[in-house]
N, C-alpha and C positions, 0 to 999 in steps of 0.2 A: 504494500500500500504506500503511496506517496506521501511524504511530508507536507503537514499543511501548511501554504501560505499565508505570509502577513498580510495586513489590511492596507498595506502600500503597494505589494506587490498585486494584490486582488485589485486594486482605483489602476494602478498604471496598465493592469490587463485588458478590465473594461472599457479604460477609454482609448487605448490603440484599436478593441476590435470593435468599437463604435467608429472608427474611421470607412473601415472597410465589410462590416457586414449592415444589413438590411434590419432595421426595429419594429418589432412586434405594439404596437399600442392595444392594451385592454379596455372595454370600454365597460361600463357600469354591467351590462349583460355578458361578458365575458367573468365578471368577479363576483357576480351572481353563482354562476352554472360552478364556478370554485367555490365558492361557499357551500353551497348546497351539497358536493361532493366532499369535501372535507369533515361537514356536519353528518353525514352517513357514514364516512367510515372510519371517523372517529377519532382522526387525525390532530395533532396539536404542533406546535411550536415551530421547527424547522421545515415541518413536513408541509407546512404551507405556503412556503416558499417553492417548494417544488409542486405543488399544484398548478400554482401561477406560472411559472416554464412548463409544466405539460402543456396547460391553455393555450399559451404563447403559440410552443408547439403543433396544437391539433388547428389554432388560427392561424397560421403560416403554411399547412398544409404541406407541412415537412415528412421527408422518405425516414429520418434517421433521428430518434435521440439519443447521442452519444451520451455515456454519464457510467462515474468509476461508482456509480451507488444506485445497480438497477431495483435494488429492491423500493429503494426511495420510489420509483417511480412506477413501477409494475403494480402498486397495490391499489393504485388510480382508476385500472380498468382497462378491460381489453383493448378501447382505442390506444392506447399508450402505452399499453406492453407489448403490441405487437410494433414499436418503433424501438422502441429501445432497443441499445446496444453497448455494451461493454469495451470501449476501445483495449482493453490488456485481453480482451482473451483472442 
């Protein structure tokens, strides 16, 4: 497992790939439809942060969620586990 990053190295990440990738904006019924699945399955703290990038996700209509913590993600639901992917393995 990799070492986790500092909160300098996370700001200088996001904002080089804010230069050259495409942003997802959620809108009040996008953080709806996260709520509401969060509140079903029971989720709390970090795990709702990755709700919001699944959303992102299924509103970008992306082939692939890369993520070193599929489980984070698969427990969201079939739309979303069937993108995920594990870049190490």
């Amino acid at each position: 497992m990799s070492k986790p990053i500092s909160p300098q190295q996370a700001y200088n990440g996001i904002m080089n790939n804010l230069k050259v990738f495409q942003t997802i904006e959620l809108d009040s019924n996008d953080y709806l439809k996260v709520i509401e699945k969060i509140s079903q399955s029971h989720i709390t703290g970090g795990g709702i942060f990755d709700a919001l990038i699944a959303q992102a996700a299924l509103k970008a209509n992306v082939n692939i969620l890369l993520t070193l913590n599929p489980k984070h993600f698969t427990r969201l639901g079939e739309a979303i586990a069937s993108l995920v992917q594990d870049p190490e393995l």
